[in-house]
N, C-alpha and C positions, 0 to 999 in steps of 0.2 A: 313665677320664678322657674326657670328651665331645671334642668338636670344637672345640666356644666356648671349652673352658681349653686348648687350646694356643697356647702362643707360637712361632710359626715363627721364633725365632729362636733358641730353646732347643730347641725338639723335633728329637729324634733318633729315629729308625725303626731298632730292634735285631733281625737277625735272626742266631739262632743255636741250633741243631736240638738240642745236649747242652742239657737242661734246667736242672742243677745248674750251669751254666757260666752260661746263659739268665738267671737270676736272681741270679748275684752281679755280672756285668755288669750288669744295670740296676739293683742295687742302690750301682755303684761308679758309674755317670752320675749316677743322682739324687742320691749325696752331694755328686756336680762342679758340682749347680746346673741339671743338664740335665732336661728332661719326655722320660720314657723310653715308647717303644711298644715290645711283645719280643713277634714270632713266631717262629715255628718251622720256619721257611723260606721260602725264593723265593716258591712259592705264593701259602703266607698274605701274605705282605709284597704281591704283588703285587694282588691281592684287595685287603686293607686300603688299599695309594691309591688303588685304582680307586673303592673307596665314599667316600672322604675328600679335600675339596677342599685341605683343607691342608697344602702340600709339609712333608715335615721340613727343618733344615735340614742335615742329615746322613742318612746311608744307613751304619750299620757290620756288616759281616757276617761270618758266617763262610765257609770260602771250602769245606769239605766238608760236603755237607749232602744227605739222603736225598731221593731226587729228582731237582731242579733246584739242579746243583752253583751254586757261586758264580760261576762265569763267565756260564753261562747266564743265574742271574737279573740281574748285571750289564749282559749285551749287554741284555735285556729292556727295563731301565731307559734305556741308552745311546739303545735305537731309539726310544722312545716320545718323542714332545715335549712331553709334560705335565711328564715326568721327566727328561730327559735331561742339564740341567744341576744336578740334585742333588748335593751332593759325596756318593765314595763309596769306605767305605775299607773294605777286607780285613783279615779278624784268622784268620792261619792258622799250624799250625805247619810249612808248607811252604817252604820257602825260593824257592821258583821261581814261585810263580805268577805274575810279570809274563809268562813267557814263554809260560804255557800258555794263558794269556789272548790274547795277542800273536796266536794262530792265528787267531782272531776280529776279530781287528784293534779289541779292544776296552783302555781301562784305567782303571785306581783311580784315583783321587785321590793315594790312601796306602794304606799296608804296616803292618802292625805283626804282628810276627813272635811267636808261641806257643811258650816262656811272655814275659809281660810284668809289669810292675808299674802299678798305680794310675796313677802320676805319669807313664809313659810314656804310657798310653792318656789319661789326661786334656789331658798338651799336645798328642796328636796331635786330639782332638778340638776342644780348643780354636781350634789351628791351623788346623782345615779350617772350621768355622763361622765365623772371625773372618773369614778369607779370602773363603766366599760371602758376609758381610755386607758387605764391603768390594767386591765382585763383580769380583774379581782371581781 
């Protein structure tokens, strides 16, 4: 998908390091309606906006990943001002990372906790797009 076919109002930036998890996620956006981008971590994700003018309008991650865990590539996003107001949600089966994040003095958006269903991850994302479209 180039650059010209995305709608920043649909496009969401998926990152999530299990591959088989990787593609049924973006296979469960793009039934929701959404334009899926899927790296393989912080890294890549951070790489990828750095060459691409156009913001998603969502960030959903996963929050352990080889590397540059989820917190890290969060703060990342938080400090930058290109990015900083991107919505951005964690998809982990930990129950606590508000608080491990907290150390950082960084936070999500949203939480959606490991395992989930379609319908939960769909309103959650619903929820956070409609919100930055609304810019609440």
């Amino acid at each position: 998908m180039s650059e010209q076919e995305l709608n920043v109002d649909s496009f969401i930036l998926l990152v999530e390091d299990n591959m088989y998890f990787r593609e049924v996620l973006h296979e469960l956006l793009t039934l929701g309606g959404y334009q899926v981008i899927s790296v393989a971590n912080g890294t890549d994700a951070l790489h990828f906006l750095g060459r691409h003018a156009t913001k998603p309008a969502l960030i959903v991650s996963d929050y352990y990943m080889r590397g540059m865990d989820g917190c890290e590539f969060l703060g990342n996003i938080r400090r930058d001002p290109r990015w900083h107001e991107i919505p951005f949600v964690f998809l982990s089966a930990m129950q606590m990372i508000e608080q491990h994040c907290a150390k950082e003095q960084i936070k999500a958006d949203g939480y959606l906790a490991k395992p989930f269903t379609m319908r939960e991850l769909l309103s959650l994302v619903e929820q956070m797009t409609h919100r930055a479209d609304n810019g609440s």
